[in-house]
C-alpha positions as CSV (number, residue, x, y, z in Angstrom):
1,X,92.9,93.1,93.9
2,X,95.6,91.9,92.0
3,X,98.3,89.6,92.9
4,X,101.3,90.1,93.7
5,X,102.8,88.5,90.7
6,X,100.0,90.4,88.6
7,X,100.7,93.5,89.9
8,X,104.9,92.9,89.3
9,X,104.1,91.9,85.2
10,X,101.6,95.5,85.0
11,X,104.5,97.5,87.1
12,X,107.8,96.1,84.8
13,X,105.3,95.9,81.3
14,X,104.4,99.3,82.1
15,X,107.6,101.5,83.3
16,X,109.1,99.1,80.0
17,X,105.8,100.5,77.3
18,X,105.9,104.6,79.4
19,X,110.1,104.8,79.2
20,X,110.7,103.2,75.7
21,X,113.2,100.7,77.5
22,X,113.3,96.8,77.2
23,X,113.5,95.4,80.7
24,X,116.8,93.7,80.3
25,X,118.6,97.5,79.8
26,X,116.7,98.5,83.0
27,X,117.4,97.9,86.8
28,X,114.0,96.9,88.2
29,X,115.4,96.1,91.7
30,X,113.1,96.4,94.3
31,X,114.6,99.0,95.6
32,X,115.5,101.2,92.7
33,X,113.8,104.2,92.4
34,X,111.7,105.4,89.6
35,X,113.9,108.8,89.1
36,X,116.9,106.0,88.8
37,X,115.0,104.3,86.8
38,X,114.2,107.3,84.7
39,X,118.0,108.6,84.5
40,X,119.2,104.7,83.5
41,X,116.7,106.0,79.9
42,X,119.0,108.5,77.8
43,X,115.8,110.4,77.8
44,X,114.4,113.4,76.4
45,X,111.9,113.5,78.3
46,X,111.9,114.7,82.1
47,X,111.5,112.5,84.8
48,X,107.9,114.1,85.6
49,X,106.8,113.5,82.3
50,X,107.7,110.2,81.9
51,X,106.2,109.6,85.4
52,X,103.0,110.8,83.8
53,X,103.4,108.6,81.2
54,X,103.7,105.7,83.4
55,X,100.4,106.4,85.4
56,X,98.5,107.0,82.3
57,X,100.4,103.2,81.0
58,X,99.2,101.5,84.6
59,X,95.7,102.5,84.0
60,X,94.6,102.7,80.8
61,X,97.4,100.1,78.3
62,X,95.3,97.1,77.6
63,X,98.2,95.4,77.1
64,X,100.8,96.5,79.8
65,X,98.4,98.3,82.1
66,X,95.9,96.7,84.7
67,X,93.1,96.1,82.2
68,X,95.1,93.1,80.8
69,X,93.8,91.5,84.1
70,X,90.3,93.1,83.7
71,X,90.8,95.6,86.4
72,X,90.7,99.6,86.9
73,X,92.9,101.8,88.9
74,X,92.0,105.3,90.5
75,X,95.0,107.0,88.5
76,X,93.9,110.1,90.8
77,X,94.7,107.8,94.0
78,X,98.1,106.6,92.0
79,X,98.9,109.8,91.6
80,X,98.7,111.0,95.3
81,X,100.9,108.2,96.3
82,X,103.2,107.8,93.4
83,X,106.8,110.4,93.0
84,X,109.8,110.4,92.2
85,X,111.4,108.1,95.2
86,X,108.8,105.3,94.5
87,X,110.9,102.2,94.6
88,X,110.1,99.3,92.5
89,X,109.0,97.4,95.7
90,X,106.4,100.4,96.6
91,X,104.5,100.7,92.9
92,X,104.4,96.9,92.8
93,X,102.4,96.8,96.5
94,X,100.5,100.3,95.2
95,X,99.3,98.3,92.1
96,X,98.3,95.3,93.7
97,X,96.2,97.0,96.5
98,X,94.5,99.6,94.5
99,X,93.5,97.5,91.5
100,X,90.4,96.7,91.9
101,X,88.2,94.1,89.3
102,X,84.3,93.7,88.7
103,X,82.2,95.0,91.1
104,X,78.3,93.9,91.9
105,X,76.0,97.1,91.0
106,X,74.5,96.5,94.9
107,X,73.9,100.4,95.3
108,X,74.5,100.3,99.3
109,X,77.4,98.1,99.0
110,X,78.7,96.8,95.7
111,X,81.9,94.9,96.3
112,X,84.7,93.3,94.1
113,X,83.7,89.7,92.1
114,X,86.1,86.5,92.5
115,X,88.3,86.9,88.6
116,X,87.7,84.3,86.1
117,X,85.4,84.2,85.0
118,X,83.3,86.8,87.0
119,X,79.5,85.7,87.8
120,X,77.0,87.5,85.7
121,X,75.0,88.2,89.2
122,X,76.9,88.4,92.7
123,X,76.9,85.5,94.4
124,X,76.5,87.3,97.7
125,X,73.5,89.5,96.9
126,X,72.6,88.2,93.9
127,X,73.1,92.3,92.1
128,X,74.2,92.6,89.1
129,X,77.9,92.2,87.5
130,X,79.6,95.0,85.7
């Protein structure tokens, strides 16, 4: 899980790398919305598309995305909960809870490694990193 102030840098790095906008010309409020933050772009692009575009920045820009913290995201789970009137507030909270780092390879119940570095075996059960 990331933290809150990881998740905030992977949300603003992110919506700044999938809209073509620096983050001083766009109003990241926590309660701005992401189709407000879409219309404040002189875009060609529609909203859906560039909300597309953001999910597929999240999850997979090494350097915006949540890999620049060596973590994954289910962009299939991002997706179900992420529209239009997501507020700045809402995909930062999404981000951090979903994110997930390392996990053991336990096969009945791997679970998510302490960050930085990550063990090579879990402490816990003493499975595998990967």
């Amino acid at each position: 899980m990331l933290t809150e102030a990881q998740a905030k840098e992977v949300v603003e790095g992110s919506l700044e790398d999938a809209l073509g906008v620096t983050r001083s010309k766009l109003n990241l409020s926590p309660n701005t919305s992401f189709a407000d933050i879409a219309a404040q772009k002189s875009a060609v692009n529609a909203p859906q598309e560039s909300l597309h575009q953001l999910l597929i920045t999240l999850a997979s820009n090494p350097s915006t995305g949540v890999g620049r913290f060596e973590h994954y995201v289910d962009v299939n789970q991002l997706a179900s909960d992420l529209n239009l009137r997501t507020t700045v507030a809402q995909l930062i909270d999404l981000v951090s809870k979903t994110a997930v780092g390392k996990l053991c390879s336990n096969p009945t119940d791997p679970h998510e490694q302490t960050c930085c570095p990550y063990p090579s075996t879990c402490p816990k059960c003493g499975f595998p990193v990967r």
